[in-house]
FIFI-657653 format. One line per field, with one value per residue: residue in three letters; chain; x, y, z of N, C-alpha, C in turn. Coordinates in steps of 0.1 Angstrom, whole numbers, plus 5000, padded with zeros to 4 digits. Each point is the difference from the previous one (the first is absolute). Layout:
<atoms>
koltor <- Ala/...
numar <- A/...
n_x <- X/...
n_y <- Y/...
n_z <- Z/...
ca_x <- X/...
ca_y <- Y/...
ca_z <- Z/...
c_x <- X/...
c_y <- Y/...
c_z <- Z/...
</atoms>
This chain:
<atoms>
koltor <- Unk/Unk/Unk/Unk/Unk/Unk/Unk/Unk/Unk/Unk/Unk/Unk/Unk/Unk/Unk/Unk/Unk/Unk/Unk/Unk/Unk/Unk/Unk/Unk/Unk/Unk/Unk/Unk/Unk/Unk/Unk/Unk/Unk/Unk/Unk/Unk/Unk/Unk/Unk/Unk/Unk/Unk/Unk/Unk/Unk/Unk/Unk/Unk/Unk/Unk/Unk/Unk/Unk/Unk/Unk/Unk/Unk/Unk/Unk/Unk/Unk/Unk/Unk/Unk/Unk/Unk/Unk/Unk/Unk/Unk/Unk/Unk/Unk/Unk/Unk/Unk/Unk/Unk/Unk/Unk/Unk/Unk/Unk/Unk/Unk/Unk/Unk/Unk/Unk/Unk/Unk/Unk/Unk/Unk/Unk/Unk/Unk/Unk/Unk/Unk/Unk/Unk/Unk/Unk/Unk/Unk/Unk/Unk/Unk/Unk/Unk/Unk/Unk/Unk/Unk/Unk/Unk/Unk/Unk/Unk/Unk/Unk/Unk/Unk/Unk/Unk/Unk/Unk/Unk/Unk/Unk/Unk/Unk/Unk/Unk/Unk/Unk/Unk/Unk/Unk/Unk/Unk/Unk/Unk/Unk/Unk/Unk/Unk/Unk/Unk/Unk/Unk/Unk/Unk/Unk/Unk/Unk/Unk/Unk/Unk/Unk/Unk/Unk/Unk/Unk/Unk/Unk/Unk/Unk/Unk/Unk/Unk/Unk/Unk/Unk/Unk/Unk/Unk/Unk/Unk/Unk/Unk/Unk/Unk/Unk/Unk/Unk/Unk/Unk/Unk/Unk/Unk/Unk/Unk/Unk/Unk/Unk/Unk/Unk/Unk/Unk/Unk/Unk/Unk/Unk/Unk/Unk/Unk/Unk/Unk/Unk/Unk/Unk/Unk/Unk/Unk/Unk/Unk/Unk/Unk/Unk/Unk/Unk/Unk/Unk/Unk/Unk/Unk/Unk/Unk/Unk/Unk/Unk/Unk/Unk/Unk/Unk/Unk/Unk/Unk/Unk/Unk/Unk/Unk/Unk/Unk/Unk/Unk/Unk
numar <- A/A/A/A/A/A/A/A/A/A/A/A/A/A/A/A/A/A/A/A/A/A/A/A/A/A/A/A/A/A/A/A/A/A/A/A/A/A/A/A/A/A/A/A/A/A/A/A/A/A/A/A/A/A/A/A/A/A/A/A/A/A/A/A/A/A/A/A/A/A/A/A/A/A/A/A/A/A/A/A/A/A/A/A/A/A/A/A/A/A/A/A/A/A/A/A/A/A/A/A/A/A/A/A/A/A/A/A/A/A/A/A/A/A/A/A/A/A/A/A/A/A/A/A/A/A/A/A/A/A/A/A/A/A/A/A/A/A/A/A/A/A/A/A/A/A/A/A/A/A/A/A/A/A/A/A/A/A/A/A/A/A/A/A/A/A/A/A/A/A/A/A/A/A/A/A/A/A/A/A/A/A/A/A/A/A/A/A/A/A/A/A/A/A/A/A/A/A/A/A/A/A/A/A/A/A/A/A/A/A/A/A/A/A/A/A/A/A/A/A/A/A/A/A/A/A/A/A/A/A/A/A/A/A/A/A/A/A/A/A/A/A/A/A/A/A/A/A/A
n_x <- 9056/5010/4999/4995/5014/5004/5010/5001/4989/5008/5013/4991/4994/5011/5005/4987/4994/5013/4999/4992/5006/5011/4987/4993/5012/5001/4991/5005/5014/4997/4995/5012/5004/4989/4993/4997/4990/4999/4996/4992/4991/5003/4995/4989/4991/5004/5007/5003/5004/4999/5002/5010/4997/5014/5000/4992/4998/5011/5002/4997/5005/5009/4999/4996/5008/5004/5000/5003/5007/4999/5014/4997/4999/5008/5007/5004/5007/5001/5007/4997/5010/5000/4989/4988/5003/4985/4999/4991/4994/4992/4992/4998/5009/4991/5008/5008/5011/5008/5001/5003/4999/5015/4990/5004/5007/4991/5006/4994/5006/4992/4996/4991/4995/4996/5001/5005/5007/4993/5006/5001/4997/4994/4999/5005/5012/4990/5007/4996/4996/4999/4993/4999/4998/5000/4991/5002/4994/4995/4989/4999/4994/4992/4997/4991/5005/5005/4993/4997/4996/4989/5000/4987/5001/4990/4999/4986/5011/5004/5008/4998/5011/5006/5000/5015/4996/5018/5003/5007/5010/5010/5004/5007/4994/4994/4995/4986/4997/4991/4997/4986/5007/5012/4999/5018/5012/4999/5003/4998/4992/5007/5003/4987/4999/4991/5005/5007/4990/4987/5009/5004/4985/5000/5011/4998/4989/5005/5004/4991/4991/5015/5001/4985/5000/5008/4985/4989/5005/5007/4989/5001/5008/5000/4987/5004/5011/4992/4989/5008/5007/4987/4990/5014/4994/4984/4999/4994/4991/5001/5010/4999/4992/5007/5007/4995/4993/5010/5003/4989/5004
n_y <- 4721/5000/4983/4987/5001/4990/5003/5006/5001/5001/5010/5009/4999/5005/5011/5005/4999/5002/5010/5003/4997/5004/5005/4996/5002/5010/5000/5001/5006/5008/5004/5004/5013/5000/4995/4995/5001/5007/5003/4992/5008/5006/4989/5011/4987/4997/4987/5003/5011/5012/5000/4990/4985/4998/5017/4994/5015/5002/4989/5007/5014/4994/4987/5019/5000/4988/5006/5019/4989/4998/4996/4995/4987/4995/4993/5007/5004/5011/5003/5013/5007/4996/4989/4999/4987/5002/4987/5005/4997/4998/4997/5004/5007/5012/4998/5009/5010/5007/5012/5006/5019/5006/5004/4986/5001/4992/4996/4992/4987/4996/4993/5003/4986/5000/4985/5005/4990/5008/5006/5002/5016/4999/4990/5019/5003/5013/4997/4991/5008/5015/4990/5000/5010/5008/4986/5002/5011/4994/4984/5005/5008/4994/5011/5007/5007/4988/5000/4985/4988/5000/4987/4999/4987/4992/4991/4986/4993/5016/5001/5012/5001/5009/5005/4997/5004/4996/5011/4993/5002/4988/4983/5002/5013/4996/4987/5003/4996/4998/4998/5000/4998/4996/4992/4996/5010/4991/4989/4998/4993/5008/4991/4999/5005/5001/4995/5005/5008/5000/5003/5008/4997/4998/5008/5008/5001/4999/5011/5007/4995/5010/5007/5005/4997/5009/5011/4996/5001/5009/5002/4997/5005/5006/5003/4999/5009/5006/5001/4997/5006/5008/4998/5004/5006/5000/4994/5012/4999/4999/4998/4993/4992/5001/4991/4996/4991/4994/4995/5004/4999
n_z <- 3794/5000/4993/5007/4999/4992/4997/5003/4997/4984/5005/5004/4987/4995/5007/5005/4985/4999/5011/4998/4989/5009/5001/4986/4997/5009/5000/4986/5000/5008/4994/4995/5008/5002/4988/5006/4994/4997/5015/5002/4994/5011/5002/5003/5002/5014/5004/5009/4984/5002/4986/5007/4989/5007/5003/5012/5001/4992/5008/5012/4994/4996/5011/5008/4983/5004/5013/4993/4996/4989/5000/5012/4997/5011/4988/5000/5010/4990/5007/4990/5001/4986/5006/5003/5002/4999/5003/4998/5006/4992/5005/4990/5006/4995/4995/5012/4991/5011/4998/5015/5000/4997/4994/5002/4991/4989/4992/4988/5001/4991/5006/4996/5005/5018/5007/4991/5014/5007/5005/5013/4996/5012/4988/4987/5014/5002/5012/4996/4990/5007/5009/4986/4990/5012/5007/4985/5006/5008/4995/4989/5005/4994/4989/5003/4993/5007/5004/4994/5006/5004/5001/4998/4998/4989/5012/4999/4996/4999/5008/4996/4989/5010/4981/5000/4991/5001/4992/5013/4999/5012/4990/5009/5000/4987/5005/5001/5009/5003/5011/4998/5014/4990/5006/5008/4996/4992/5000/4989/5005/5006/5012/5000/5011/4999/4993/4999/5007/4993/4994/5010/5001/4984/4996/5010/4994/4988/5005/5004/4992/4990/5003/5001/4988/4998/5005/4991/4992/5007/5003/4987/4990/5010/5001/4984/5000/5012/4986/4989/5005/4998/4990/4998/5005/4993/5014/4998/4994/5014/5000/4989/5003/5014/4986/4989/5009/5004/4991/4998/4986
ca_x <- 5008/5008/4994/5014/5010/5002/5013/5002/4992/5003/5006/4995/4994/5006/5001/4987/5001/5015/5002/4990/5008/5007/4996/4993/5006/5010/4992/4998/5012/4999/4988/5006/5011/4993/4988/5003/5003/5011/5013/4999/5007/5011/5006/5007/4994/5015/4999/4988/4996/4986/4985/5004/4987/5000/4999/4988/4992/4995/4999/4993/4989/4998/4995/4986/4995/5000/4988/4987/4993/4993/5007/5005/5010/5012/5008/5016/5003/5019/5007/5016/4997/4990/4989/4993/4991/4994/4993/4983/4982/4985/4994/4996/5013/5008/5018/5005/5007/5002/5013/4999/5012/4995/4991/4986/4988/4998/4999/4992/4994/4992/5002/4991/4995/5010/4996/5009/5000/5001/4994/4993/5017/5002/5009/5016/5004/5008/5013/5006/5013/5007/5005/5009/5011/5005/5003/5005/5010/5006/5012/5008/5005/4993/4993/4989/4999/5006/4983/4997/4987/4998/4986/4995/4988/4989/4995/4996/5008/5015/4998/5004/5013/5003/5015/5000/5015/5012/5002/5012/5010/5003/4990/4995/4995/4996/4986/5000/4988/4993/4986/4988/5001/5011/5005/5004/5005/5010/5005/4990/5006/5001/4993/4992/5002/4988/5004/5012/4993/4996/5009/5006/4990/4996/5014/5004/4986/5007/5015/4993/4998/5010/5002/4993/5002/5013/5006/4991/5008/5012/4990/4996/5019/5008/4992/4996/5015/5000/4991/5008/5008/4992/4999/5010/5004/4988/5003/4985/4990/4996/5015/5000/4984/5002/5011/4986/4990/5012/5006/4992/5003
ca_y <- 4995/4987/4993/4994/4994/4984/4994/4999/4987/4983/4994/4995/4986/4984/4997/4993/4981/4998/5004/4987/4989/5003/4997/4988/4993/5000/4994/4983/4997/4998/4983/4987/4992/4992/4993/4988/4991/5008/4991/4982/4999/5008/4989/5004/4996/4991/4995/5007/5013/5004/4999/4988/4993/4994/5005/4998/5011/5002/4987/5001/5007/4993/4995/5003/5000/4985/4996/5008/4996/4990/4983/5002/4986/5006/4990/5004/5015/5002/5015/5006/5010/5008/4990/4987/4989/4990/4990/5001/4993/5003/4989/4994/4992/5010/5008/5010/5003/5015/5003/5012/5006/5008/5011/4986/5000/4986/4988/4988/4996/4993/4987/4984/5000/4986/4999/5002/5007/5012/5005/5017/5004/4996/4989/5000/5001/5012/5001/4985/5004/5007/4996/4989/5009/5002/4993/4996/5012/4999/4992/5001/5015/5006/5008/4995/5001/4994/4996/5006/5003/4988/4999/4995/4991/4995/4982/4997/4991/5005/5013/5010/5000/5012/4995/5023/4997/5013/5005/5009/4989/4990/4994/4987/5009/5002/4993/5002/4996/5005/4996/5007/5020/5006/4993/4988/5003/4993/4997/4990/4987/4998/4996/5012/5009/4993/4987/4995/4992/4983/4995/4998/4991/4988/4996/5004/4986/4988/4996/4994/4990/4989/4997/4992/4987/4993/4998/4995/4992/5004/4996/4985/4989/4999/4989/4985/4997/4997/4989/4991/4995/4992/4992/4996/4995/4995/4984/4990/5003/5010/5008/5009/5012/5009/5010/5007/5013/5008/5009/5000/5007
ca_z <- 5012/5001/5012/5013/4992/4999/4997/5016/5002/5001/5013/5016/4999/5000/5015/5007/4998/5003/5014/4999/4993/5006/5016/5002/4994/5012/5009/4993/5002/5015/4998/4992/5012/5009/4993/5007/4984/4990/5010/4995/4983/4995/5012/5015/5011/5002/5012/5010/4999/5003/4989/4997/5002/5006/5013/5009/4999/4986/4994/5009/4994/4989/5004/4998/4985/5000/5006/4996/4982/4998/5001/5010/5004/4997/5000/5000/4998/4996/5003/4998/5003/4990/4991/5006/4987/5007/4993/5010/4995/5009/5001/4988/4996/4991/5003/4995/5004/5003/4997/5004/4995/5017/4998/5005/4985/5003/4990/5006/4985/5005/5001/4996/5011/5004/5014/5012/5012/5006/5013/5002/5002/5011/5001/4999/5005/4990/5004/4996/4991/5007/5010/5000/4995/5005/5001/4992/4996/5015/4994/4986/4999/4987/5005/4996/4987/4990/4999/4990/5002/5011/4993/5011/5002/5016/4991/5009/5004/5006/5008/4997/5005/4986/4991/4997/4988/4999/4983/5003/5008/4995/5002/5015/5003/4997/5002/5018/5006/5014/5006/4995/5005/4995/5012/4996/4987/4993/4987/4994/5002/5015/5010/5013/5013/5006/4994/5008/5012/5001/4997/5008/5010/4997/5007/5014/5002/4994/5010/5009/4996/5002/5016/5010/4995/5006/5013/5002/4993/5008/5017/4994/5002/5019/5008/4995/5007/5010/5002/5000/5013/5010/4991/5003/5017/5003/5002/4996/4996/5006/5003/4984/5003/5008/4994/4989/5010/5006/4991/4989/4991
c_x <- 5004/4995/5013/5008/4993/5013/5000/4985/5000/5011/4997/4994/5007/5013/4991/5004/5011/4996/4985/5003/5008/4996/4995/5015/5007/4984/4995/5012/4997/4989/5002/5010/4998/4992/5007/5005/5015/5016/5002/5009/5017/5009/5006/4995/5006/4995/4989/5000/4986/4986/5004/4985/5006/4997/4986/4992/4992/4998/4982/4986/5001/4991/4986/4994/4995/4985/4987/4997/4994/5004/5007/5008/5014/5005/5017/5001/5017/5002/5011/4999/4993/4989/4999/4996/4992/4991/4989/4991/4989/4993/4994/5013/5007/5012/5001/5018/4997/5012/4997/5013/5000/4995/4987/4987/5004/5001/4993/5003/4997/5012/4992/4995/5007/4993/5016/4999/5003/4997/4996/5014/5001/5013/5011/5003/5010/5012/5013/5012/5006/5011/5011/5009/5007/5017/5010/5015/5012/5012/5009/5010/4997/4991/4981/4998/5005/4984/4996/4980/4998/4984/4994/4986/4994/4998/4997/5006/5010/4997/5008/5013/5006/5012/5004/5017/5001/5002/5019/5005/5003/4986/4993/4995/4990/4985/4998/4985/4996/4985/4994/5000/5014/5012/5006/5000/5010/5005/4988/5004/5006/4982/4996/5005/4993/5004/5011/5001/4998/5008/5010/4997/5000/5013/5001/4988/5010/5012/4992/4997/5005/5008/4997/5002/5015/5004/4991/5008/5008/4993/4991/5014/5000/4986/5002/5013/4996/4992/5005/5010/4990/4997/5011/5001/4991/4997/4983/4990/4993/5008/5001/4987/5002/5013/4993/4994/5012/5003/4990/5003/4989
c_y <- 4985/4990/4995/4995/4986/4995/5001/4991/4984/4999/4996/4988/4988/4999/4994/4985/4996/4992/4984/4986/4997/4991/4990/4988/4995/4992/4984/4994/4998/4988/4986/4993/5002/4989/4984/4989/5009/4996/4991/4997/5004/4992/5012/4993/4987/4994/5006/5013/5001/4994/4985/4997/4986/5000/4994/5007/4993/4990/4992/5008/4990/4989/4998/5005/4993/5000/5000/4995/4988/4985/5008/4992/5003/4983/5007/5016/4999/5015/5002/5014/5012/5000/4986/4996/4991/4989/4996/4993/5005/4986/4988/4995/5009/5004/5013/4997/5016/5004/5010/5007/5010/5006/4998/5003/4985/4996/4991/4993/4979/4984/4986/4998/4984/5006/4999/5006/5013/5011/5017/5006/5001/4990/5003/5007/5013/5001/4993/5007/5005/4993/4985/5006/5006/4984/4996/5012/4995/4991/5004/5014/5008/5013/4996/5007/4987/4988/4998/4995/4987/4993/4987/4991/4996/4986/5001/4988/5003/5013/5009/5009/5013/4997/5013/4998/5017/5005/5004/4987/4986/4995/4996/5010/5006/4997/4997/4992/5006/4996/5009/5019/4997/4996/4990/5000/4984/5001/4993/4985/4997/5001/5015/4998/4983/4986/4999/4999/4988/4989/4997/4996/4993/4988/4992/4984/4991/4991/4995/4989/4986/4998/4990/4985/4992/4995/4987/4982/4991/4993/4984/4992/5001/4991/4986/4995/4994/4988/4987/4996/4993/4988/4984/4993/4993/4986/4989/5013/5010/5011/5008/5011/5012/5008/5010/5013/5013/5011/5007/5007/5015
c_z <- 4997/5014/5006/4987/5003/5008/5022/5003/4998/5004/5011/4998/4999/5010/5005/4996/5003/5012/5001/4998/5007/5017/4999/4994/5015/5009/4997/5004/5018/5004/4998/5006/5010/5003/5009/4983/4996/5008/4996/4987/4998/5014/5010/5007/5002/5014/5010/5002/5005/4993/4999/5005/5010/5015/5003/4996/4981/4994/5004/4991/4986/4996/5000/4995/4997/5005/4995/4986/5003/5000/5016/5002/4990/4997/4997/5000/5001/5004/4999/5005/4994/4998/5009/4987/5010/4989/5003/4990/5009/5008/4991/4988/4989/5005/4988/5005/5005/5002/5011/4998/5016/5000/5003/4984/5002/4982/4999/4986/5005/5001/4997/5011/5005/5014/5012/5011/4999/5011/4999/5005/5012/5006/5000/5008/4993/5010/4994/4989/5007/5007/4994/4992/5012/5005/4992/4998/5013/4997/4989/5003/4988/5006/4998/4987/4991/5001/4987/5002/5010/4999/5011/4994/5010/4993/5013/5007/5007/5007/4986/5005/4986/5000/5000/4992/5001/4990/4998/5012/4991/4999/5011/5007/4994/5000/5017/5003/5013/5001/5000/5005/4998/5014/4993/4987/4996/4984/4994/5003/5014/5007/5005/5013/5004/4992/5010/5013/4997/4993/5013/5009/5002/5001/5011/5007/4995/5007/5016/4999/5002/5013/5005/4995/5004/5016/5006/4992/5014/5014/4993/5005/5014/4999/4994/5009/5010/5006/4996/5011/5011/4998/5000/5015/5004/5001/4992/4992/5006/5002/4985/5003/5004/4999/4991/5010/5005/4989/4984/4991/4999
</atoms>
């Protein structure tokens, strides 16, 4: 008796693997476009897309990468839409750079060590991009894909102020500032919100000031005027006296 032919078995078999190769090639491929990195890489991740690391939410879990290692203190974080770059040390003054990706995996490569100021991510204000890219889209009419990253120090001599450079438009559009939660969008080099207050205060005291001096200038000349005429009319020593008492500067 004849056994099972071969030839219809290693077909089914290499349908089977076919059909295998096949699922796992289409589930690497579906993985891949989805894979938050593989977006990044292939720059689908743009202004305040979804997996964008500028949006609150992701910048916010980013952050608390930051938290859970080991250099907590933050001296500079940079956001782009692809990738946080944070500039951290520990207490003892070891620096790391970090690279976070949207996928929140973390980079690390080392930095030497330095006592630079630094603070807790508490300090960065995860609204601050959002809210000044928006600002920026308002003034320029640029879209928020034209973002190219926004970065944020800390010194202990200056309040902390985000830089956020454009990859797209003229030049005079292209470099931006804003206060620490992304408020009072300028130019680099123009006066804050809050300067030009005090600058205008400080104005508005100075003209007072002067006022008062002119008008005070102004109530000296009429009395010496007046005291002179008296003065003038005063028949004796007692008469000059009671011109002086009459009139006192």
């Amino acid at each position: 008796m004849d056994g099972p032919r071969e030839g219809p078995l290693i077909l089914l078999f290499l349908i089977a693997t076919i059909a295998a190769s096949a699922f796992v090639l289409h589930s690497a491929e579906a993985d891949a476009v989805k894979d938050p990195k593989e977006k990044a890489a292939r720059g689908e991740i743009s202004g305040l897309s979804e997996l964008s690391m500028v949006r609150p939410e992701n910048l916010r879990k980013a952050l608390a990468k930051v938290d859970a290692g080991k250099y907590p203190l933050i001296m500079n974080v940079r956001v782009a839409p692809d990738r946080v770059n944070v500039f951290v040390r520990d207490k003892d003054g070891y620096r790391k750079y970090l690279q976070i990706d949207p996928a929140f995996g973390v980079q690390t490569n080392d930095a030497n060590v330095g006592e630079d100021y630094a603070v807790h991510s508490e300090s960065v204000n995860v609204d601050g991009p959002q809210r000044m890219l928006k600002a920026v889209v308002a003034k320029t009419g640029l879209t928020p894909a034209a973002l190219d990253y926004a970065s944020l120090s800390f010194s202990e001599n200056s309040k902390p102020t985000w830089y956020m450079a454009m990859k797209t438009g003229p030049a005079r559009v292209r470099q931006w500032i804003a206060e620490a939660d992304g408020s009072d969008v300028r130019r680099p080099g123009e006066l804050s919100s809050a300067d030009k207050k005090k600058q205008a205060d400080t104005a508005r005291e100075t003209a007072r000031i002067q006022r008062e001096a002119r008008r005070r200038v102004r109530h000296i000349q009429a009395v010496i005027k007046r005291r002179n005429r008296c003065l003038q009319r005063a028949g004796d020593a007692q008469a000059a006296a009671k011109c002086i008492e009459r009139f006192p500067l």
